[in-house]
PASE-999187 format. One record per residue (C-alpha): residue number from 1; x negated, y negated, z negated. Coordinates in pm, whole numbers, plus 32768, in hexadecimal, padded with zeros to 4 digits. Example, Ala and Ser with C-alpha at 12.3 -4.5 7.8 and 13.67 -1.06 7.14 Angstrom:
% residues 2
+-----+------+------+------+
:   n :    X :    Y :    Z :
+-----+------+------+------+
:   1 : 7B32 : 81C2 : 7CF4 :
:   2 : 7AA9 : 806A : 7D36 :
+-----+------+------+------+
***
This chain:
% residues 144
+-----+------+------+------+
:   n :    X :    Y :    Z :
+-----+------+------+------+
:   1 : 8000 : 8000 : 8000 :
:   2 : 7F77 : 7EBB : 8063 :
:   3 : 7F75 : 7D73 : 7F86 :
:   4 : 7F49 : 7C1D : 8009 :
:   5 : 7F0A : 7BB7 : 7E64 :
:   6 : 7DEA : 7AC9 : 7E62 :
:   7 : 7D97 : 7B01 : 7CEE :
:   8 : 7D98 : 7C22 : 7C49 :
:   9 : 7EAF : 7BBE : 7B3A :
:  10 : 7FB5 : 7BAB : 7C59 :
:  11 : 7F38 : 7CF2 : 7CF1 :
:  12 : 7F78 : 7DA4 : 7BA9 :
:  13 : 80DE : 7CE2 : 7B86 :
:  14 : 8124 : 7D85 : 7CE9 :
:  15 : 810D : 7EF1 : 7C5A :
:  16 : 8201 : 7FCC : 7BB2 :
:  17 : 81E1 : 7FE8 : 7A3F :
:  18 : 810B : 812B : 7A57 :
:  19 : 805E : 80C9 : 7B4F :
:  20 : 8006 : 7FAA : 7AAB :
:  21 : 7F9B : 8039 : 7958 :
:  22 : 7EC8 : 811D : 7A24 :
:  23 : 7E07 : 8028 : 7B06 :
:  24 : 7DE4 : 7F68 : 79B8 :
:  25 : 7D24 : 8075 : 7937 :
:  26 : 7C3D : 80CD : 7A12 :
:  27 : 7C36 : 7F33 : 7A6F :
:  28 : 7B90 : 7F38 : 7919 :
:  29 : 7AD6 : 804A : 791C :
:  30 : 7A1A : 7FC5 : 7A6A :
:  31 : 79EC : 7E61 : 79C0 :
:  32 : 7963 : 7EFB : 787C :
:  33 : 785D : 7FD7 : 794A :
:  34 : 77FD : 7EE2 : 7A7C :
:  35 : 7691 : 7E85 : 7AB8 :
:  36 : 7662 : 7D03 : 7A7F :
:  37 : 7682 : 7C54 : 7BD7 :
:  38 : 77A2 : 7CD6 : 7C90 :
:  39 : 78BA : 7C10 : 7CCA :
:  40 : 7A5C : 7C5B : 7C7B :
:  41 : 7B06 : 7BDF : 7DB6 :
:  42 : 7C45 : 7C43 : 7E81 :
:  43 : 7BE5 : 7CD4 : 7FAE :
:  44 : 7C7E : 7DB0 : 809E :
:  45 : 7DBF : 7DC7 : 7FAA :
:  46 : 7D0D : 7E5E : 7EB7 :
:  47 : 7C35 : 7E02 : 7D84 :
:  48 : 7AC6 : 7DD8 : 7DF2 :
:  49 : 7998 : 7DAC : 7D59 :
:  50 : 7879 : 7D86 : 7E6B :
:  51 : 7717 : 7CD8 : 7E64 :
:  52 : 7727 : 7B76 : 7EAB :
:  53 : 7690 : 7B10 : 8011 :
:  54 : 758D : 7A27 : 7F46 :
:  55 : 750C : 7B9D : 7ECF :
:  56 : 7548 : 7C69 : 800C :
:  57 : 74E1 : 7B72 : 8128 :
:  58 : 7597 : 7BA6 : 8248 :
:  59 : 7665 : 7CD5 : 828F :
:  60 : 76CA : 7D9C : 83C1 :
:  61 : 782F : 7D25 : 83AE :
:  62 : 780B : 7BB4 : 82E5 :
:  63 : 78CE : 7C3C : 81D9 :
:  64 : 77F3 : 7C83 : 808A :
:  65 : 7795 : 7DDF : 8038 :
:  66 : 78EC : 7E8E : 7F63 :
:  67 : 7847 : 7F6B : 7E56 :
:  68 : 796A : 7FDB : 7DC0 :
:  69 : 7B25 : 7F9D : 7E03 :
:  70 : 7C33 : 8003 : 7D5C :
:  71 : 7D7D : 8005 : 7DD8 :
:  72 : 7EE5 : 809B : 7DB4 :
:  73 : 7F3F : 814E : 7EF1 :
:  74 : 8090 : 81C3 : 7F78 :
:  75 : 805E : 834B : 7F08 :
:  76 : 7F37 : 8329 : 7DF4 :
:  77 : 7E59 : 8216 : 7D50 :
:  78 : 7CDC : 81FA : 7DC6 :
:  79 : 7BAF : 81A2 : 7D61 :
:  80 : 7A83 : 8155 : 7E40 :
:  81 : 795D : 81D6 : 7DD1 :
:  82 : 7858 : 8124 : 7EC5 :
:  83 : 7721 : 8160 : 7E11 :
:  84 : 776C : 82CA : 7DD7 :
:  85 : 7694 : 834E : 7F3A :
:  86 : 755C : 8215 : 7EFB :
:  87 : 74A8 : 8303 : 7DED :
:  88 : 745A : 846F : 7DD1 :
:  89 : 752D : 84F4 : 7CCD :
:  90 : 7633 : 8414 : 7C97 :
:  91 : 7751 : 849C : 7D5B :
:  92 : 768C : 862D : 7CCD :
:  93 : 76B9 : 85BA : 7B5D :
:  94 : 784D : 8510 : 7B98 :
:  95 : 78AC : 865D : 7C53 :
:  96 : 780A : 874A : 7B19 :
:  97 : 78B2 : 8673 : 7A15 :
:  98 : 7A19 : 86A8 : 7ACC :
:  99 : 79AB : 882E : 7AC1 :
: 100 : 795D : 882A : 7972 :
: 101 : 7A8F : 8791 : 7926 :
: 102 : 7B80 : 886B : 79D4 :
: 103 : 7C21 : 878A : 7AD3 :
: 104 : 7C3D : 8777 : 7C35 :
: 105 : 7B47 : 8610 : 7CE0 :
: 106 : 7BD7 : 85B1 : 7DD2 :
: 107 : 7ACF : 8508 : 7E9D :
: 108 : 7AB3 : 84A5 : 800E :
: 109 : 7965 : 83F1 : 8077 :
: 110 : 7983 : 82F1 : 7F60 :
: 111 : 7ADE : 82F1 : 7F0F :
: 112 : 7B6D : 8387 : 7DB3 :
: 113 : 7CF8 : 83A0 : 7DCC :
: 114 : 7D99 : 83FC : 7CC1 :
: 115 : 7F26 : 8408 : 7C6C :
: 116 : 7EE0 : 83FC : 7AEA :
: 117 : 7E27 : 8340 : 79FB :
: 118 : 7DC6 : 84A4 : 798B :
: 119 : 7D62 : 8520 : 7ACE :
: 120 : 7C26 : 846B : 7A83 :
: 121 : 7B07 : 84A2 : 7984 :
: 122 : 7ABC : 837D : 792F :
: 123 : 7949 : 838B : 7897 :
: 124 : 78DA : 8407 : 7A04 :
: 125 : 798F : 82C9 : 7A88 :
: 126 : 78E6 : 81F7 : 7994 :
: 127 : 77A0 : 828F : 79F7 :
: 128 : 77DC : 8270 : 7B68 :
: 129 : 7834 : 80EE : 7B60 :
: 130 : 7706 : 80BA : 7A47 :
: 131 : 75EC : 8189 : 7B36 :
: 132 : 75A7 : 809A : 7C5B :
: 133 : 750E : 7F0B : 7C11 :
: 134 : 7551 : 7E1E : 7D16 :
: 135 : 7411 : 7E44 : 7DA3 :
: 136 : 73F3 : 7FA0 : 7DBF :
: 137 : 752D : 7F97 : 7E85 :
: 138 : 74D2 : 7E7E : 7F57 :
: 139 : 7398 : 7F62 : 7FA8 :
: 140 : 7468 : 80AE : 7FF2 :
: 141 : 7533 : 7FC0 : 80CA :
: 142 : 7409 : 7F40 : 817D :
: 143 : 737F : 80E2 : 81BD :
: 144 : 74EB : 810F : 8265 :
+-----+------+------+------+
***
């Protein structure tokens, strides 16, 4: 489901109560974990943090360089996990803690869906949002 919100606060008063409480969640989870320098913006109709242009340089497309999204979509709720593929091990240690767990990831190149704020396990979340500085993902971006 796309949003034309332009801030955050009216993209979260666009949702359905439970979707709301669960993008609230994990909005705060990804705010408590997020390396120092990446900016909150609306992009896309989602909730974006990305490396400012100042820090990336130029980019193929002109747009800055998304490192992570989240986003309530019309069958399940998302989260982008950018920064998951820029390091060995990352997306290796988020796929063992699901296992370990007992549920089901859900991943596609970068993207986590889940239907349920308990679909997730949310220390591996924490950990992929936390493992990437902007400058080691401006350099994985660069190797790309």
């Amino acid at each position: 489901m796309h949003s034309d919100a332009a801030t955050v606060t009216q993209y979260l008063g666009e949702l359905p109560e439970d979707r709301r409480a669960a993008i609230g969640h994990v909005l705060a989870l990804v705010r408590a974990n997020l390396p120092v320098g990446y900016d909150e913006v609306m992009r896309w109709g989602m909730i974006t943090w990305e490396v400012p242009m100042a820090a990336s340089g130029p980019t193929y497309n002109g747009k800055p360089l998304m490192y992570a999204a989240l986003a309530s979509q019309k069958r399940h709720m998302a989260l982008y996990l950018c920064g998951a593929n820029c390091l060995p091990g990352i997306e290796a240690r988020l796929r063992a803690a699901y296992g370990a767990a007992g549920k089901k990831l859900d991943l596609g190149k970068a993207c986590l869906r889940f239907r349920r704020l308990d679909d997730l396990v949310p220390e591996a979340v924490a950990e992929v949002i936390a493992a990437v500085p902007v400058a080691d993902f401006v350099a994985a971006a660069a190797r790309d």
